[in-house]
Residue, then its C-alpha position, 0 to 999 in steps of 0.5 A: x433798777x432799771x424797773x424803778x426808773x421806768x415806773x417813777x419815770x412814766x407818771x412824770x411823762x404822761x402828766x407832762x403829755x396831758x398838760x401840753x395838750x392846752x398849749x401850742x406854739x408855732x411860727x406864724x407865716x408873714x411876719x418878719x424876723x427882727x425889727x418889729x414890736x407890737x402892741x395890740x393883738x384882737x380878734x373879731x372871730x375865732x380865725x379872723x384877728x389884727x395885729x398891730x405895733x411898729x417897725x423900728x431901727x436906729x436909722x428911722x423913726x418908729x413906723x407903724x405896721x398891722x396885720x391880719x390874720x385869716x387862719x387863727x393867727x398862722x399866717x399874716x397879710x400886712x395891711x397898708x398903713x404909712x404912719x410915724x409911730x406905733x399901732x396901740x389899739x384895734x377895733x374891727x367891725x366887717x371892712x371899717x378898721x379904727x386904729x390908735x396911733x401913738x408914740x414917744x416920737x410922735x409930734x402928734x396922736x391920732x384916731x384913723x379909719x379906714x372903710x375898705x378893710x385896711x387899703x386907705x385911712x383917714x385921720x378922725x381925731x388928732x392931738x399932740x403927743x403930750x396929751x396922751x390917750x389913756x383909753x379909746x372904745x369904739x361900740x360901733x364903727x361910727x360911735x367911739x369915746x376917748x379919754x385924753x391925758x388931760x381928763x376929757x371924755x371925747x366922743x367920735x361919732x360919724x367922724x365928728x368930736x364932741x367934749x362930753x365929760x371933764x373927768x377927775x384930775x386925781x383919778x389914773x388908768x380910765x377904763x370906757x365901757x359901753x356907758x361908763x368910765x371907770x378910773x381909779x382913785x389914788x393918793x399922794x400920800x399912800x402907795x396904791x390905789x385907793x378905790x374906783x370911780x364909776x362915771x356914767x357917760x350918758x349923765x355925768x354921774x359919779x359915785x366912788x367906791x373904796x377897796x380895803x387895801x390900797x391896791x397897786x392895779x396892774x390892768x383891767x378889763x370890762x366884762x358884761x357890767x362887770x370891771x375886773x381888776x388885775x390887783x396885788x398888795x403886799x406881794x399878794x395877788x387877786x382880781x378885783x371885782x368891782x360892779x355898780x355898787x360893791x367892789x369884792x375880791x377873788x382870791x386865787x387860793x393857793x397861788x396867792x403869792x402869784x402876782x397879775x400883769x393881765x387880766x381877760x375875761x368872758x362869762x364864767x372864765x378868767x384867766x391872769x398872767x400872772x408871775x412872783x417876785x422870785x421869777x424875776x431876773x437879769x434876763x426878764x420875768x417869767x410868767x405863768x398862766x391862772x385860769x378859773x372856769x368857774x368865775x374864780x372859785x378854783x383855779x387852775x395854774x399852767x406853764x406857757x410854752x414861752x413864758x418870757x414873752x407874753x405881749x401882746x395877748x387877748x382871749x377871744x370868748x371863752x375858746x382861746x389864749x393867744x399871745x406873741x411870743x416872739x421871733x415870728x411865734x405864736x402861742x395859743x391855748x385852746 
């Protein structure tokens, strides 16, 4: 008997040994224990990364925290940063740091800059709180596009604003690449999303491509000339290939009944967290991770160290997955 065991024993073992090796979780080193919630998490290089969100408790308003990382995300320096709100997006280039600030407590939204690696800021862009920002990207650290909740493109260059495109009014979730606007087409009178509407910055161009389904989009993500979309219909989950003239569809095999909240991309690699309807419950969702080397043909599906908590996450290249996990965690996969 004792035989039997052993041997039924050992398989499961080193299966679960090999499969864990993908995956680490750690407790990062200057983050504090309760209080905070974060909402962006970039990377510049593979050590060298931001994260940023807000302090809150029932005595004061939502205060903006961000910090950085020099060591993979071991250890963090907070960075000063004396704002209302919460830290939304990051974009880093050697010591200029452009941050969007934004809350529901916010009499105001705003675009700051800081030119000396995070010490002092300055306001670049500001509007008020109902004009939510959909998108914000920044190609350079004095070229920056912005998409305002009333349907504006903005362009940000050497701290100066000028009104480029008014965009669709019937079109949501704006995506700024380096010379388009993606946004996607959607209906009253249908549940989903109908297609995407490509714009091109430079001409205002505009061409609409449809998907065969009306889609729900979750989120979306631009890679090289390509928009990848994080996509289900009918508790059927894929991504959405969309380039400049077709719009495609990448199964995920025997995972279809997986749905995706996130998508990430770089090269060849893609990779989802993805969960079922079945996985949720009083308590949250769990979630698990897809992930396709080879540009979606195969995938592969992985059990996250902590698949509660997955926000905010990034892929950095192709070399690695790192979400907070919470309670001062960190989960990576290599």
């Amino acid at each position: 008997m004792k035989k039997t065991i052993i041997i039924f024993i050992l398989p499961i073992l080193i299966y679960s040994c090999n499969g864990s090796k993908k995956w680490d979780e750690f407790a990062a080193e200057g983050l504090p224990d309760f209080y905070e919630e974060y909402y962006e998490l970039c990377f510049t290089d593979s050590l060298h990364g931001y994260l940023g969100g807000h302090f809150s408790d029932i005595d004061i308003n939502d205060q903006t925290v961000l910090y950085e990382t020099n060591d993979q995300g071991k250890s963090w320096t907070k960075l000063p940063l004396n704002y209302d709100g919460s830290v939304y997006r990051i974009f880093a280039f050697k010591d200029t740091l452009t941050v969007l600030l934004q809350g529901v407590f916010m009499d105001s939204v705003y675009v700051i800059k800081s030119i000396d690696h995070g010490q002092s800021w300055k306001k670049i862009f500001s509007t008020n709180r109902d004009n939510w920002i959909d998108d914000i990207y920044f190609n350079n650290s004095n070229h920056g596009s912005i998409v305002t909740g009333d349907k504006y493109l903005l362009e940000l260059q050497n701290n100066a604003i000028d009104t480029i495109l008014k965009l669709p009014n019937t079109n949501n979730k704006f995506t700024i690449s380096e010379n388009r606007v993606y946004s996607l087409i959607y209906s009253n009178d249908i549940a989903g999303n109908l297609g995407v509407e490509i714009t091109t910055i430079g001409t205002g161009e505009s061409k609409k491509l449809y998907f065969d389904k009306p889609y729900w989009i979750s989120s979306s993500i631009v890679s090289g000339n390509t928009l990848l979309l994080a996509a289900d219909y009918e508790n059927s989950g894929k991504i959405i290939r969309v380039t400049d003239s077709t719009i495609t569809g990448i199964d995920f095999g025997n995972y279809s009944n997986y749905l995706p909240d996130q998508v990430f991309a770089y090269g060849n690699t893609i990779a989802a967290v993805v969960s079922r309807r079945e996985d949720a419950s009083l308590i949250g969702v769990t979630h698990h991770f897809l992930i396709s080397k080879d540009n979606g043909t195969t995938w592969t599906l992985e059990e996250m160290p902590n698949s509660m908590r997955v926000n905010p996450a990034t892929m950095f290249k192709d070399q690695f997955f790192m979400s907070y996990s919470g309670v001062r965690k960190i989960q990576v996969r290599k």
